[in-house]
N, C-alpha and C positions, 0 to 999 in steps of 0.2 A: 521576606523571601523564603525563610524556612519554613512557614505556612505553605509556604507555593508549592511546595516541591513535591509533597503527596499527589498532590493534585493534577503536576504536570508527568508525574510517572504513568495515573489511571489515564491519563489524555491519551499519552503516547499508546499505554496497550490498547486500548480501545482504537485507536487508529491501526495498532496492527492489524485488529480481528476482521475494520474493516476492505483492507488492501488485499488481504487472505482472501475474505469472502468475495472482493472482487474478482480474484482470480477465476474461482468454482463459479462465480456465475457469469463469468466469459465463457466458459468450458459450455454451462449449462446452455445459455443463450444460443450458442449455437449450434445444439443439439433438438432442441428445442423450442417451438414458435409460440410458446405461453406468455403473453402479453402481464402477468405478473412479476414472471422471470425478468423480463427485457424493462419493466419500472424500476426493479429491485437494482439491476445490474447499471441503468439511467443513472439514479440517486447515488451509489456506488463510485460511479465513473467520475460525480460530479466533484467529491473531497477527495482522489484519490489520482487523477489526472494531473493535477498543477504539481505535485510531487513527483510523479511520474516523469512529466514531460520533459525537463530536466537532464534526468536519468539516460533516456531514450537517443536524445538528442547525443548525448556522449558515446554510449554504446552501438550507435546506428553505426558509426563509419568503421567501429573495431569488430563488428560482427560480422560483416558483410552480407548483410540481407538475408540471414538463414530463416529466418523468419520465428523463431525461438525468442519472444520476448522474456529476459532475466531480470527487466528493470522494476518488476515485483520484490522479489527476492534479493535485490540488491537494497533497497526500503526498507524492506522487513530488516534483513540485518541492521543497516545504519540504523535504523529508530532502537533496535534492541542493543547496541550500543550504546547511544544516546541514554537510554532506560537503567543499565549498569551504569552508566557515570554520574545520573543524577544520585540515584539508590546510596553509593557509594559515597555522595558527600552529607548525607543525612547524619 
């Protein structure tokens, strides 16, 4: 398991870089009608939604529909939590 742990530290940032990058290329998408962008942000959407949707479901009835999605940045913190407590029993 102490083998593991290096390993599931680079997972988790590597999952941050890619929930981040989803963000900008939500931003970008629909800014944007470049059929690379809208593959990139596809692929993105596909690791990055099951974690998401979770999130969402929670925050949906405490927002009241401003339409401000936070359940990125809500991710991003808990993984970089998650990231300090494994580091931390190394």
């Amino acid at each position: 398991m102490e083998m593991l742990m290096p390993l599931m530290i680079e997972v988790i940032g590597i999952y941050s870089i890619i929930v981040f990058a989803n963000v900008i290329l939500s931003w970008i998408v629909n800014l944007s009608g470049n059929t690379t962008v809208r593959q990139l942000y596809w692929m993105t959407n596909r690791f990055v939604d099951p974690a998401l949707d979770p999130i969402r479901r929670v925050l949906r009835p405490m927002t009241g529909g401003l339409g401000i999605d936070v359940s990125p940045l809500i991710l991003i913190l808990f993984l970089q939590i998650l990231q300090r407590m494994l580091r931390s029993t190394l």
